[in-house]
C-alpha positions as CSV (number, residue, x, y, z in Angstrom):
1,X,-30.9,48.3,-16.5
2,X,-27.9,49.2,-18.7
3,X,-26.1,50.6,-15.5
4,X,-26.7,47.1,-13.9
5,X,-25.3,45.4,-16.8
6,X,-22.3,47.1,-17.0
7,X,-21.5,46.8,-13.4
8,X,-21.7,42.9,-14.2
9,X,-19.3,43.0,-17.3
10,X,-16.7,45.0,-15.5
11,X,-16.8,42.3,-12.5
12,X,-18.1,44.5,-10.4
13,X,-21.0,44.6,-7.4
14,X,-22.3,47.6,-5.4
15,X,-21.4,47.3,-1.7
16,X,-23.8,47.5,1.2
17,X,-24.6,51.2,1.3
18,X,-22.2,52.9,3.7
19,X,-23.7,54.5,6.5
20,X,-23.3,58.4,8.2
21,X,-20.3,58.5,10.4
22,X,-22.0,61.1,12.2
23,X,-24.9,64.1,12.7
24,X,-25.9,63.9,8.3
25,X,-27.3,62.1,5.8
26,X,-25.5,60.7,2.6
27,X,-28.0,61.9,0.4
28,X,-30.4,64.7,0.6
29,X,-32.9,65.4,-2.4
30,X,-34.4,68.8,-3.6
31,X,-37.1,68.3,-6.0
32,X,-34.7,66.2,-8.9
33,X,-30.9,67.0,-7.1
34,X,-29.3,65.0,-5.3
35,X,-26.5,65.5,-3.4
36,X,-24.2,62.7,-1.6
37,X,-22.1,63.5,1.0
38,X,-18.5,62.1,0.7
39,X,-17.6,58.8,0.2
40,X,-14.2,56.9,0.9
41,X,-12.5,54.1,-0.4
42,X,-14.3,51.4,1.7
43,X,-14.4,47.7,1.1
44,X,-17.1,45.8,3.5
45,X,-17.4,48.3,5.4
46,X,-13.8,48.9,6.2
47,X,-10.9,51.4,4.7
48,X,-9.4,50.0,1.8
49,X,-6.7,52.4,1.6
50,X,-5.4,55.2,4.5
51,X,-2.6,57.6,4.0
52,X,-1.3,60.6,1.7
53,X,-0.8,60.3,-1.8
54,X,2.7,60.5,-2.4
55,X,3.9,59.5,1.4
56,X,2.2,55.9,2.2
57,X,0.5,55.3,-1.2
58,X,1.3,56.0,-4.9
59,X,-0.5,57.9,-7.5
60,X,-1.9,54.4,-8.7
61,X,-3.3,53.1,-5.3
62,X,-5.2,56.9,-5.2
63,X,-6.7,56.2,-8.6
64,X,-7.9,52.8,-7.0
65,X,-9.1,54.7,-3.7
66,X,-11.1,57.1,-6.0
67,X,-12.7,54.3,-7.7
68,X,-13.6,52.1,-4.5
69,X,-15.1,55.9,-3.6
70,X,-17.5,56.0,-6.5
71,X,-18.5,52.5,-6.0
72,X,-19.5,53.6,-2.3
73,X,-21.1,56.7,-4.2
74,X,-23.1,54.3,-7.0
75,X,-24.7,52.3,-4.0
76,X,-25.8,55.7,-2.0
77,X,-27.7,56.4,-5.1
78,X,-29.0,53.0,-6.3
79,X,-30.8,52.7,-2.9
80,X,-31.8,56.1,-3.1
81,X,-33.4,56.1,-6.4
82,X,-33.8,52.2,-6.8
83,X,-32.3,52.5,-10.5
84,X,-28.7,54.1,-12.0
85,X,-30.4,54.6,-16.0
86,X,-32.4,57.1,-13.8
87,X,-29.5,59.5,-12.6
88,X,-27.7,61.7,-14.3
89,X,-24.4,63.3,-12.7
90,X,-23.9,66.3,-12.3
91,X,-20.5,67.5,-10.2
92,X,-17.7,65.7,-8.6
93,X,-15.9,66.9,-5.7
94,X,-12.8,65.0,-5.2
95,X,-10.4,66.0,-1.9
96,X,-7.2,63.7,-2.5
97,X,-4.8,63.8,0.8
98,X,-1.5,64.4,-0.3
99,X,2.1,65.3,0.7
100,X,3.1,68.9,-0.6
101,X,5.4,67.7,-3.4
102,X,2.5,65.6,-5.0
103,X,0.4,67.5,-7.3
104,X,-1.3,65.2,-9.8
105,X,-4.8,65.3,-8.1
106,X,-6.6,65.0,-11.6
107,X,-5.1,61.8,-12.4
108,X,-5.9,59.8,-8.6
109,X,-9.9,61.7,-9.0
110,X,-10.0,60.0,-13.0
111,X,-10.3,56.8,-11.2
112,X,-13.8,58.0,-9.9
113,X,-14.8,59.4,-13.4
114,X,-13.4,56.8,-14.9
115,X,-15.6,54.2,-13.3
116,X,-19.3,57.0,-13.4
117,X,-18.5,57.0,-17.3
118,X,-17.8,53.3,-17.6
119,X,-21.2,52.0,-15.7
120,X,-23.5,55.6,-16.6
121,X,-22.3,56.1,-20.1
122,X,-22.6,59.9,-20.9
123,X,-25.1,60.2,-18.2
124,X,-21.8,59.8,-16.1
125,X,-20.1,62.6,-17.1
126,X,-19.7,65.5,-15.1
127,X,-18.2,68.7,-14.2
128,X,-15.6,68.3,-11.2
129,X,-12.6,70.0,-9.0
130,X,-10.2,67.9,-7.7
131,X,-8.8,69.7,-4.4
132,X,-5.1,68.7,-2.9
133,X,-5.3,68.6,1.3
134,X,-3.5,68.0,3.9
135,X,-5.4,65.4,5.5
136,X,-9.1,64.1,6.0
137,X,-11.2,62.2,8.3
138,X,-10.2,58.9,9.4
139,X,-7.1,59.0,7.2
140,X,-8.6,58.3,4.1
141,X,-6.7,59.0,1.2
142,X,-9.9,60.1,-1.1
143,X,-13.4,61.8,-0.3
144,X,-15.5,62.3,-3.3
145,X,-18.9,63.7,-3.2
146,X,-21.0,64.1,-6.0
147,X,-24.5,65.9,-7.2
148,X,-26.5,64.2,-9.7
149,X,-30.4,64.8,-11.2
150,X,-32.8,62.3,-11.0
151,X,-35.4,63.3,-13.5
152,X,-37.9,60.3,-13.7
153,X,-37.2,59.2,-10.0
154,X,-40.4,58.5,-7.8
155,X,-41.5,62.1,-5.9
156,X,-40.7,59.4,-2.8
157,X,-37.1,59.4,-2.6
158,X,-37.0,57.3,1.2
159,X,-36.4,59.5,4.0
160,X,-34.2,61.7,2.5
161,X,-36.4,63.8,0.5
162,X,-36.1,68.1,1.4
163,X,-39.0,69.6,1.5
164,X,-37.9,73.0,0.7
């Protein structure tokens, strides 16, 4: 439970696992991939952060909005899997909503990899793209969605298991 541990030493707790905002799952499993779909920056259940990089919020409060996102993303997989030392990650796939002049998308999506590699260790890092838009759902500043591997999780992953 070294995940678990580190969580606690940083001050931090998983939230409530967010639920679908629509017709998907958050997770889906293929044999040992997983794949989340994307998370925002929420906070019990409600948007911590809405609004463009560079307009309504700084470059600092986007590195916070991508960290709030991976907590969200943490908590999809804990109750997926039941235990973080099982995953590995695989690929991170920031969108950061920004105004045309802002550019820096690598430095708001570190606050996600930043977090993955302080509570997974080097099972936390990954490969990622970090992708300027206009806009995105709701307002949120951040979607992330991530892949990871799961190679000593249960062959019962819940309800979200493919059976491709």
């Amino acid at each position: 439970m070294e995940a678990e541990k580190r969580l606690k030493a940083l001050g931090l707790v998983l939230p409530q696992t967010p639920e679908a905002k629509g017709n998907y799952c958050t997770i889906r499993r293929t044999g040992q991939l997983l794949t989340l779909s994307g998370q925002g920056p929420l906070v019990d259940g409600r948007l911590r952060y809405t609004g463009r990089i560079g307009a309504e919020l700084t470059a600092e409060q986007g590195y916070d909005a991508a960290r709030l996102s991976a907590l969200n993303l943490l908590a999809v997989l804990k109750a997926e899997v039941g235990d973080l030392d099982q995953v590995t990650l695989v690929k991170a796939l920031g969108f950061i909503a920004a105004t045309p002049d802002f550019t820096d998308y690598p430095a708001v999506l570190n606050g996600a990899s930043d977090l993955f590699l302080s509570v997974l260790g080097d099972r936390g890092r990954h490969s990622r793209s970090a992708v300027g838009v206009y806009g995105l759902p709701f307002g949120l500043p951040v979607e992330i969605e991530l892949s990871a591997w799961c190679g000593h999780c249960p062959q019962s992953c819940g309800g979200a298991q493919a059976s491709l």
